[in-house]
Short mmCIF file of the C-alpha atoms (twelve columns), coordinates in Angstrom:
data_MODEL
# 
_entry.id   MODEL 
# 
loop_
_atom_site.group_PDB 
_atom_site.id 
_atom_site.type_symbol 
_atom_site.label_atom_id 
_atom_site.label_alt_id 
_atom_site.label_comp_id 
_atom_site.label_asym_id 
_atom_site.label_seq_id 
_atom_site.Cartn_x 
_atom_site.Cartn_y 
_atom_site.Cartn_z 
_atom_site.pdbx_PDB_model_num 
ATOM 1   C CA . UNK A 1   0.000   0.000   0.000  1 
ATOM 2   C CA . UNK A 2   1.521   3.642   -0.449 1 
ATOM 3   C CA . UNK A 3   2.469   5.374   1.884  1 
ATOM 4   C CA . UNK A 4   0.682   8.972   3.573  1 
ATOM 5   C CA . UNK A 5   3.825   11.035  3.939  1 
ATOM 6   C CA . UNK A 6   1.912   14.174  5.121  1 
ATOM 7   C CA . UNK A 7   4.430   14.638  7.605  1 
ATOM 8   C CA . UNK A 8   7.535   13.256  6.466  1 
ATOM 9   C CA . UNK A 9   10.216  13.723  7.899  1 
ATOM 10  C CA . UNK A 10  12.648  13.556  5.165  1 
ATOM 11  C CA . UNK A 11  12.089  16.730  2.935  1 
ATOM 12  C CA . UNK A 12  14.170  18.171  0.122  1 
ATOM 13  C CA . UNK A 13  13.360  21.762  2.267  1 
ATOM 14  C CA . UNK A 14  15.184  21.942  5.641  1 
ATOM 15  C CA . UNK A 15  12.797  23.917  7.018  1 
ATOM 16  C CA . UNK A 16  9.567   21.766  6.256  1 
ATOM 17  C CA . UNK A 17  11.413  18.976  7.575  1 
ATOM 18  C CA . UNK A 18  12.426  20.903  10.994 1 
ATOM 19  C CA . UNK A 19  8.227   21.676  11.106 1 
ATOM 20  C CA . UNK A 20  7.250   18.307  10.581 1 
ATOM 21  C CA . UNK A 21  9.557   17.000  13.566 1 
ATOM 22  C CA . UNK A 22  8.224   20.062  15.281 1 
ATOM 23  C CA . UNK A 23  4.286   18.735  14.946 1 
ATOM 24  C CA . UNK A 24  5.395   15.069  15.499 1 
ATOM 25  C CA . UNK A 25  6.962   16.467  19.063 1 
ATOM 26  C CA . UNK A 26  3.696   17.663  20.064 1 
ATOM 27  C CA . UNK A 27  1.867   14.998  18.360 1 
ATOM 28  C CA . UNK A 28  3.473   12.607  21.126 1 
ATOM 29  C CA . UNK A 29  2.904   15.345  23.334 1 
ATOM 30  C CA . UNK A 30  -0.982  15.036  23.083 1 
ATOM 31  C CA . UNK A 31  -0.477  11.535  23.494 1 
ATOM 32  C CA . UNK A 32  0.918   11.334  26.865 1 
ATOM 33  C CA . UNK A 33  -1.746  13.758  27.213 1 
ATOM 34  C CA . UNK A 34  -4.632  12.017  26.356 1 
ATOM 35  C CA . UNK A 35  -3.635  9.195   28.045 1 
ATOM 36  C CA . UNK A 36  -4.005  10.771  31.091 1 
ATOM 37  C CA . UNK A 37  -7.400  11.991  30.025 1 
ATOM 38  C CA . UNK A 38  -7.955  8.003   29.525 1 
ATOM 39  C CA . UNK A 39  -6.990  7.648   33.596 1 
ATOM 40  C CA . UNK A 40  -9.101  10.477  34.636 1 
ATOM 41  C CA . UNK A 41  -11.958 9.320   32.881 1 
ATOM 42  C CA . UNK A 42  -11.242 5.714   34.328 1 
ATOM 43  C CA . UNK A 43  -11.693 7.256   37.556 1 
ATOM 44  C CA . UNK A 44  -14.451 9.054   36.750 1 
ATOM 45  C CA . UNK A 45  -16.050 6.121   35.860 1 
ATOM 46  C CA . UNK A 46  -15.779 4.650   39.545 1 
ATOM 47  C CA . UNK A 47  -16.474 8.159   41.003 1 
ATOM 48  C CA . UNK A 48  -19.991 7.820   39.275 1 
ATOM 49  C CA . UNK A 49  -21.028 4.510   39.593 1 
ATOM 50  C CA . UNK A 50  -19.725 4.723   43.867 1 
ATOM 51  C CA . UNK A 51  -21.919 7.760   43.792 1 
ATOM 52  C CA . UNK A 52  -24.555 6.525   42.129 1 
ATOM 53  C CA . UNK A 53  -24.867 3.329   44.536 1 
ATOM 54  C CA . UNK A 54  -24.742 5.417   47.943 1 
ATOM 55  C CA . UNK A 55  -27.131 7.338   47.038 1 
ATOM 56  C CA . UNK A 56  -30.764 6.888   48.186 1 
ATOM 57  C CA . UNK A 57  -32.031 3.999   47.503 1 
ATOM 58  C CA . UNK A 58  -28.475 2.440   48.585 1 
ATOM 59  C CA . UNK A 59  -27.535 0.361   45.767 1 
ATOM 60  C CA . UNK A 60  -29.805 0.381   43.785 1 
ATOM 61  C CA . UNK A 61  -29.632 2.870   39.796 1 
ATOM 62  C CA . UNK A 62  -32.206 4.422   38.481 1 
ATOM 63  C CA . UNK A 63  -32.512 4.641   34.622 1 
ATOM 64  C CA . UNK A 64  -31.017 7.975   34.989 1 
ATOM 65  C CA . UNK A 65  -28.022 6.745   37.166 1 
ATOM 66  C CA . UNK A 66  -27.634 4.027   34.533 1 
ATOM 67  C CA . UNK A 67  -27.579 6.233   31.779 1 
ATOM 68  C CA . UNK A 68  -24.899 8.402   33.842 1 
ATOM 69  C CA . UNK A 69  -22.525 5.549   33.588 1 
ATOM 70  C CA . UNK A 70  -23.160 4.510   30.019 1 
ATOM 71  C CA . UNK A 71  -22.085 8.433   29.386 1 
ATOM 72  C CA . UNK A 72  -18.714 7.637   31.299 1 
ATOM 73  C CA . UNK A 73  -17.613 4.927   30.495 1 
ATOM 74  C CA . UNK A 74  -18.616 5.685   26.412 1 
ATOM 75  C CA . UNK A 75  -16.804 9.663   27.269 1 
ATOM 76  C CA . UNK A 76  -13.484 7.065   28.340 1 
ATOM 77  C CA . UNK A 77  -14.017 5.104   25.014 1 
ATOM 78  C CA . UNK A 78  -14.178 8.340   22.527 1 
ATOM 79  C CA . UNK A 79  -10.507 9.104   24.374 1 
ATOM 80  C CA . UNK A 80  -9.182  5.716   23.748 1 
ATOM 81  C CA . UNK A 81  -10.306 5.580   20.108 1 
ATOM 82  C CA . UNK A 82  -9.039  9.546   19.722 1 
ATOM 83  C CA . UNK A 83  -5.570  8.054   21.457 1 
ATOM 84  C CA . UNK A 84  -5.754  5.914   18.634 1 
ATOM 85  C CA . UNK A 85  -6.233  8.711   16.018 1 
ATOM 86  C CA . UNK A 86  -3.597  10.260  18.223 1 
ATOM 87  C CA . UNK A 87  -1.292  7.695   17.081 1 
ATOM 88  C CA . UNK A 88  -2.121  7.222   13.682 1 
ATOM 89  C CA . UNK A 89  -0.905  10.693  12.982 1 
ATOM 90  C CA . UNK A 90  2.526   9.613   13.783 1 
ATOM 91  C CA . UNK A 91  2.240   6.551   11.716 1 
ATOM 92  C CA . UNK A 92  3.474   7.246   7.457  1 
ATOM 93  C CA . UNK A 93  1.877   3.467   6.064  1 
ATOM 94  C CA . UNK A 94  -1.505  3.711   7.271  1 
ATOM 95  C CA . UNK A 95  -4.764  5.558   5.957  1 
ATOM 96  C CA . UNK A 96  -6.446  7.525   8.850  1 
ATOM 97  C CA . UNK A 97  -10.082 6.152   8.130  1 
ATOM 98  C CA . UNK A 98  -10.139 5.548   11.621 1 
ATOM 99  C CA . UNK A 99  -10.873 9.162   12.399 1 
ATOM 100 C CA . UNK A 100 -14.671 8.707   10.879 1 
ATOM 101 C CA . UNK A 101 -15.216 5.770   13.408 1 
ATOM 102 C CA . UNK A 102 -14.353 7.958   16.068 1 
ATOM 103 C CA . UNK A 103 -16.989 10.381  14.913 1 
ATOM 104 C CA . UNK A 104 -19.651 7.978   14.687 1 
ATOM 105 C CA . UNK A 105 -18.784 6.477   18.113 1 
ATOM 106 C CA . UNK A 106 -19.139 10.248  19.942 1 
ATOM 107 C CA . UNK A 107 -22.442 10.638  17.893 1 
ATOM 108 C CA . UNK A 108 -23.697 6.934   19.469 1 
ATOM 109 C CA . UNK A 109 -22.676 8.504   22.698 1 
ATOM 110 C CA . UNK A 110 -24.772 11.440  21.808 1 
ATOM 111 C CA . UNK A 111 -27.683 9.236   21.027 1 
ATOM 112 C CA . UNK A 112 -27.455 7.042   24.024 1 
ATOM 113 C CA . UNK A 113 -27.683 9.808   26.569 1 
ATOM 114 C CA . UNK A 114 -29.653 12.089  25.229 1 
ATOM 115 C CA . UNK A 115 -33.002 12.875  27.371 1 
ATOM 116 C CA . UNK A 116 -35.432 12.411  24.787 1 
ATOM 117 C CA . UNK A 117 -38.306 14.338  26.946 1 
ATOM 118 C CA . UNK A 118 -36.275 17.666  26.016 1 
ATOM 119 C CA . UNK A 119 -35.140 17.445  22.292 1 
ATOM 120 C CA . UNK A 120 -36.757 18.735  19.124 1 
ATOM 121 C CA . UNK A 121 -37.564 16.565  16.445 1 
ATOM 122 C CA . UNK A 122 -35.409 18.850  14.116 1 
ATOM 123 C CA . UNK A 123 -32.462 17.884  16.664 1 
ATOM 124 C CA . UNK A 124 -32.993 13.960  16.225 1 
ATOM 125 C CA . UNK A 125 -33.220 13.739  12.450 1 
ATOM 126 C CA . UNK A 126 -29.995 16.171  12.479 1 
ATOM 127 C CA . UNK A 127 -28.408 13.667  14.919 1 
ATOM 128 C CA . UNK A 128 -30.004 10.656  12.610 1 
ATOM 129 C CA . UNK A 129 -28.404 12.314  9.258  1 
ATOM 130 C CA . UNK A 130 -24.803 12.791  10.895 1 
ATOM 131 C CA . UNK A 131 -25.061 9.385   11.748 1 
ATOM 132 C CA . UNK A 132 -26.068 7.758   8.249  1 
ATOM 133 C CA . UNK A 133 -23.215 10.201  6.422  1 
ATOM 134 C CA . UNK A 134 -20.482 9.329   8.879  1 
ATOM 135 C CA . UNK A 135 -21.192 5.586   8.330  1 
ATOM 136 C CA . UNK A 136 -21.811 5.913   4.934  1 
ATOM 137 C CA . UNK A 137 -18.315 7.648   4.470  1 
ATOM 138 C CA . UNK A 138 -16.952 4.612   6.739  1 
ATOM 139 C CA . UNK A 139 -18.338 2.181   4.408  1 
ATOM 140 C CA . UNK A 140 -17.120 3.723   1.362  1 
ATOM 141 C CA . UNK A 141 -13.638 4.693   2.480  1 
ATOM 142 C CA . UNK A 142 -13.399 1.182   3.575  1 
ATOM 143 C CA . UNK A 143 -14.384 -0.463  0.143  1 
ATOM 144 C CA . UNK A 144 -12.188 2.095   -1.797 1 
ATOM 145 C CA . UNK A 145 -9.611  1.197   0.849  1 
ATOM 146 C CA . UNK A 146 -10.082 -2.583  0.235  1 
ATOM 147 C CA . UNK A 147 -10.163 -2.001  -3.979 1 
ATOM 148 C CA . UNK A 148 -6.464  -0.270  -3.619 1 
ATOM 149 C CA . UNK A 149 -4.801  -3.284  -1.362 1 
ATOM 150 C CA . UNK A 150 -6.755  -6.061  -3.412 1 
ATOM 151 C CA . UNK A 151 -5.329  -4.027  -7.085 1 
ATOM 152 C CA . UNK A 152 -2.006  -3.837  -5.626 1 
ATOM 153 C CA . UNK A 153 -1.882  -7.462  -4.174 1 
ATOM 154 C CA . UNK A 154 -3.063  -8.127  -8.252 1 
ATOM 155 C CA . UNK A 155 -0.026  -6.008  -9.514 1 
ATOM 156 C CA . UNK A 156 2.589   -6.665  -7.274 1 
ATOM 157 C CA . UNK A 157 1.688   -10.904 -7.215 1 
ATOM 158 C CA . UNK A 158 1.600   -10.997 -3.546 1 
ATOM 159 C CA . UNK A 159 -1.710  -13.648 -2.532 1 
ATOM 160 C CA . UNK A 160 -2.038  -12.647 1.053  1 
# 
């Protein structure tokens, strides 16, 4: 598969090639960053779900508790995929197609939390038609994807 050299490190301009180090230092940067985010969120998660279960009635969750902790622990998955993203910046051999699944992922968060008593209709087919063009743009990134690596296994006789 070709490569994405958007930032390459090895440029016929010095300068470029200083700038692209540059953005790949703080690239790593928001890494360790977001990791941390991942942590926090982790404990947020427990934070929640302990205060959810000491409160009145003692251990026992509402369906508005339960849809508090579906909203942390899906806020600690978005950071994991976007960690991912994170990473696949640094990466030169790889497509970033990931980026739309992260998208659709924080709009299913969206969708699973939102109170439904206190949204418009004009809100939820927005929310709906975000949804079907993010995965549509998924699904057809991913067969264009799979075309190009099936064509070059054809040209360059590889089988795998």
């Amino acid at each position: 598969m070709s490569q994405n050299l958007e930032l390459s490190t090895e440029h016929h301009d010095p300068l470029i090639s200083i700038l692209h180090k540059t953005i790949k230092a703080a690239i790593k940067i928001r890494a360790v960053l977001m990791v941390l985010v991942i942590f926090w969120g982790v404990a947020d998660v427990f934070y929640v779900i302990y205060n959810q279960l000491l409160a009145p009635p003692f251990l026992l969750l509402n369906p508005s508790d339960i849809f508090k902790t579906f909203a942390a622990f899906l806020a600690v998955l978005i950071a994991i995929e976007i960690f991912q993203n994170i990473v696949l910046y640094l990466r030169t051999d790889v497509f970033p197609l990931r980026r739309v699944m992260t998208a659709l992922m924080a709009r299913a968060r969206k969708v699973i939390i939102i109170d439904y008593q206190f949204v418009s209709t004009r809100l939820m087919f927005a929310v709906a038609g975000i949804i079907l063009a993010s995965g549509d743009t998924y699904y057809l990134l991913e067969k264009i994807m799979m075309g190009a690596l099936n064509n070059e296994r054809i040209i360059t006789g590889c089988a795998w």
